[in-house]
C-alpha positions in Angstrom: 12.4 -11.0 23.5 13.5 -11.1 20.0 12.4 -12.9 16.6 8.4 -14.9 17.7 9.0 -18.7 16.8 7.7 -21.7 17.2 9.5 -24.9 17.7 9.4 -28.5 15.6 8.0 -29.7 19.0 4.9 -27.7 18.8 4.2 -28.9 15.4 4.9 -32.5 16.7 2.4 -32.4 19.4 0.0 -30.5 16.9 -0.1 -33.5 14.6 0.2 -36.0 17.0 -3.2 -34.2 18.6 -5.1 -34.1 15.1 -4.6 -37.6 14.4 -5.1 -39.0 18.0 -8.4 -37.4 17.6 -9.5 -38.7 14.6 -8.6 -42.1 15.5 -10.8 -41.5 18.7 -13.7 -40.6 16.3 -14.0 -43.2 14.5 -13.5 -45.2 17.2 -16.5 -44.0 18.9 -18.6 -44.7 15.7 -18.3 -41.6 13.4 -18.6 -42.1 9.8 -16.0 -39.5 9.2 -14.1 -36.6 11.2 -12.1 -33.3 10.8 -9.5 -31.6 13.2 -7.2 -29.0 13.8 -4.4 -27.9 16.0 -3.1 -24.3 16.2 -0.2 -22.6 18.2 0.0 -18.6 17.5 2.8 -16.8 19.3 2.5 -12.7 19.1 3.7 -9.3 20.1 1.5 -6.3 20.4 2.4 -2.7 21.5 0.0 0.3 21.6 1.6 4.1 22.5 -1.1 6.6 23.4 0.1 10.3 24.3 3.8 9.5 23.7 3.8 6.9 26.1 3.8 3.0 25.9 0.0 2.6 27.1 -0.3 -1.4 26.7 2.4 -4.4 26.0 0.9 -7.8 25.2 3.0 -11.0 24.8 0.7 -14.0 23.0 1.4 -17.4 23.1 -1.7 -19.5 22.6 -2.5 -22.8 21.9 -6.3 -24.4 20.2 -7.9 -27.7 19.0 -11.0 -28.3 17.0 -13.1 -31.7 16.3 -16.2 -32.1 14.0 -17.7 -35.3 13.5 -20.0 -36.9 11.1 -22.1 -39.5 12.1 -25.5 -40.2 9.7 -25.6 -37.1 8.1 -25.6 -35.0 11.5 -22.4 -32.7 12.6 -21.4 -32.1 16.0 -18.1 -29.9 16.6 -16.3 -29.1 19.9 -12.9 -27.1 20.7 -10.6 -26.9 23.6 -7.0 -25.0 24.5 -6.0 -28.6 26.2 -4.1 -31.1 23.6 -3.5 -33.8 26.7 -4.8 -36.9 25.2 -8.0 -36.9 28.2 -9.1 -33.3 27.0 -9.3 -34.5 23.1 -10.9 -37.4 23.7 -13.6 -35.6 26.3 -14.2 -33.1 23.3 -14.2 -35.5 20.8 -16.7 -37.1 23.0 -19.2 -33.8 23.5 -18.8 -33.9 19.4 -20.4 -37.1 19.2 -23.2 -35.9 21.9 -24.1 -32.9 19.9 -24.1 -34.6 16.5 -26.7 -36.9 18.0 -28.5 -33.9 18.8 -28.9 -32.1 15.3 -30.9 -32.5 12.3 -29.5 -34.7 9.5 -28.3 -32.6 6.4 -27.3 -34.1 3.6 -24.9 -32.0 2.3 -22.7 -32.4 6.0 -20.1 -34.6 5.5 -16.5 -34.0 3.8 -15.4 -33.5 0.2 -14.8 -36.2 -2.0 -11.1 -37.9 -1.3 -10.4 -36.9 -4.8 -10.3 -33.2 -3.9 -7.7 -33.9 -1.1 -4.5 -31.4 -1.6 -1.7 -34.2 -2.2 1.2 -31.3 -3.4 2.4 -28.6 -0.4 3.3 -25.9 -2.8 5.9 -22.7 -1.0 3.5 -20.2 -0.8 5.7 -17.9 1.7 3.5 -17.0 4.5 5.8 -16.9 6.7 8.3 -14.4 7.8 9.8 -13.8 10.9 10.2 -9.8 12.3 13.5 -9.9 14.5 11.8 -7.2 16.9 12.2 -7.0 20.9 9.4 -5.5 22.9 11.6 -2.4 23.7 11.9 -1.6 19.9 8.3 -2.4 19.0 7.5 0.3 21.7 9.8 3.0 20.9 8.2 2.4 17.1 4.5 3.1 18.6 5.9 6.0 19.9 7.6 7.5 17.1 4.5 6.6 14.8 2.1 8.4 16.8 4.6 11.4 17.0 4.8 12.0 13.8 1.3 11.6 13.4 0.8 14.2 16.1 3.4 16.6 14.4 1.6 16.8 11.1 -1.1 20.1 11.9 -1.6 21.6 14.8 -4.9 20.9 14.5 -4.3 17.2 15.6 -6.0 17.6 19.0 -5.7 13.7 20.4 -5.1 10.6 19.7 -6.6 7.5 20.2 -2.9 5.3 19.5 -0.7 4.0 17.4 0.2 -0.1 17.7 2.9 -2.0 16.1 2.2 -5.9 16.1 3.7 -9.3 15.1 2.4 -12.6 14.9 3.5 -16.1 13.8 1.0 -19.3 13.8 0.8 -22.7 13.3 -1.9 -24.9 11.7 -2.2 -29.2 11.2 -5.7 -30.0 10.0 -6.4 -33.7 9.1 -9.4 -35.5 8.2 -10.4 -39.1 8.0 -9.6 -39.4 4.2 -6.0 -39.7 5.2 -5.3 -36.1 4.3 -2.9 -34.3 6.7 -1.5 -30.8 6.1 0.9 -28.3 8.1 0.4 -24.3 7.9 2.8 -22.0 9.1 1.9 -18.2 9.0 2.9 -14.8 9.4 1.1 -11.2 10.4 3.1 -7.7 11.2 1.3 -4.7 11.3 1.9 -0.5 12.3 -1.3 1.4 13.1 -2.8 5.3 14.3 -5.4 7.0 14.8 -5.7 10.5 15.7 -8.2 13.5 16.2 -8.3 16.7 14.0 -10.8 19.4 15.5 -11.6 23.2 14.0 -14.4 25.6 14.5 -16.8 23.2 12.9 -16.2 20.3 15.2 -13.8 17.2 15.5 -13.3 14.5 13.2 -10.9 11.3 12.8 -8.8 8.9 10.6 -6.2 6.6 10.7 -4.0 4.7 8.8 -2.1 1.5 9.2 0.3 -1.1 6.9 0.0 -5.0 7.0 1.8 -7.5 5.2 3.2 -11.2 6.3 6.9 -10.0 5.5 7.8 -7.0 7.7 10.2 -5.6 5.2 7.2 -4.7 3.1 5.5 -2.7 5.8 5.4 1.1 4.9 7.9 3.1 6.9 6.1 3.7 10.7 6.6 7.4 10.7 5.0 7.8 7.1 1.8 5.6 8.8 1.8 8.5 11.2 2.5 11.5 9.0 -0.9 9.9 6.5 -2.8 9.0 9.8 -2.5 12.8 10.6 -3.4 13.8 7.1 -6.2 11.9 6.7 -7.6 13.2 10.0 -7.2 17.2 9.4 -8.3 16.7 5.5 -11.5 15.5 6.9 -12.2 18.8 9.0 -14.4 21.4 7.4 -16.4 19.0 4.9 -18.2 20.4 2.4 -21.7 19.3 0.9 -22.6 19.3 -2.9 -25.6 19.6 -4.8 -27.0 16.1 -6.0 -25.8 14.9 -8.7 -24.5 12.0 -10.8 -21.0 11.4 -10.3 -17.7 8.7 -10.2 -16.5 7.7 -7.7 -13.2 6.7 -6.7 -12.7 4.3 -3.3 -9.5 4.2 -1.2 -7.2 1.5 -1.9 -8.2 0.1 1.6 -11.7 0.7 1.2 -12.0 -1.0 -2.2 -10.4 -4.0 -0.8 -13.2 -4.1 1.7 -15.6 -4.1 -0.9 -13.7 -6.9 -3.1 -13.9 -8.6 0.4 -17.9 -8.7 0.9 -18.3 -9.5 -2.6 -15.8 -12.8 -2.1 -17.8 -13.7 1.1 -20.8 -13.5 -0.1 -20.3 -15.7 -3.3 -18.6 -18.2 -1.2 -19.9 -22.1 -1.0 -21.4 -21.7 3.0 -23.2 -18.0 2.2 -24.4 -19.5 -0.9 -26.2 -22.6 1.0 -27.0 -20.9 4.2 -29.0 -18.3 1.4 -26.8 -15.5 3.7 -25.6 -13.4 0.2 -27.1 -10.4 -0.3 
């Protein structure tokens, strides 16, 4: 298996699914509908004691409906893009917007705010890696992760992963829009341990284009450093201080702050 791809056929029957099902909808009396089609092909390898512990191939397929019929929302999903699967979820949509209680903010945005430009945004960017290669990577990550100290006791794996996906949302404002996406990835985790006890990091590189991934043995070689520079911690006196977050870390922090400003938190009262 080389480069993950997927084919103008796929994003054929993706479109073909999402607008099926929205004709469906309205057909069965909704006031407006959304859907979406996906198709995510992937690769995943994970080496654990210098040996290839697990080898995953993905290729998966998905299909979403919400309707909108007086204010209430139903939704439904299935892996099944026949034409009898849509219309049966379409179908349980209707049954569970009929169900809920109206909300008068349910519904979609104004046609106005409809994308009409597809701007390049280059998500998408193919790794040319075979399942033999992605392995011998894992393995040569966690090695060099295990090489860094003596101290590096065990490990809990190193992975090296690639992923490609498709996306076709449409809605009943006539908008319809095609995604196509990327994720690579190299990972490890390892174990330090001293007299005081055991403790352990990891480190790993993600990125859309492969060819900005750090170097898999330097993910190993700062998995292992991260691991034996935690050993031996030290406590200080209490105090006011600066502090200064990891790269990654701080991106997780940038992260909550985003989701809890967004729209949905915001109306759901779900911010902090």
């Amino acid at each position: 298996m080389g480069e993950l791809a997927i084919s103008n056929q796929s994003e054929t029957i993706a479109s073909e699914s999402v607008q099926r099902a929205l004709e469906v909808a309205v057909g069965a009396g909704a006031d407006a509908a959304e859907a979406a089609a996906s198709f995510e092909t992937g690769l995943s390898v994970t080496a654990r004691q210098r040996e290839v512990e697990s080898l995953e191939f993905q290729n998966d397929r998905g299909f979403s409906i919400t309707v909108y019929k007086d204010q209430r929302k139903g939704s439904a999903s299935t892996s099944d893009l026949s034409p009898d699967a849509i219309a049966a979820a379409v179908s349980k949509a209707m049954y569970i917007a009929s169900q809920t209680e109206a909300d008068e903010y349910a519904g979609l945005a104004d046609p106005s705010r409809m994308a009409s430009s597809f701007p390049d945004l280059e998500l998408d960017h193919a790794w040319e890696i075979t399942a033999d290669a992605a392995s011998e990577m894992a393995v040569q990550i966690e090695a060099a992760a295990l090489g860094v100290d003596d101290r590096i006791k065990n490990s809990e794996g190193a992975s090296v992963a690639t992923q490609r996906g498709l996306s076709v949302y449409g809605n009943t404002h006539g908008f319809l829009g095609t995604q196509r996406r990327s994720a690579h990835s190299r990972s490890c985790a390892v174990v330090a341990q001293d007299a005081q006890g055991m403790e352990r990091d990891y480190h790993y590189t993600a990125a859309r284009n492969p060819g900005r991934l750090v170097a898999g043995v330097e993910v190993g070689r700062e998995a292992g450093r991260r691991a034996v520079n935690r050993l031996s911690p030290v406590k200080i006196e209490t105090r006011d201080a600066p502090i200064l977050f990891r790269a990654d870390r701080a991106g997780g922090l940038i992260g909550h702050l985003l989701g809890a400003i967004a729209g949905g938190a915001q109306y759901r009262k779900a911010s902090y």
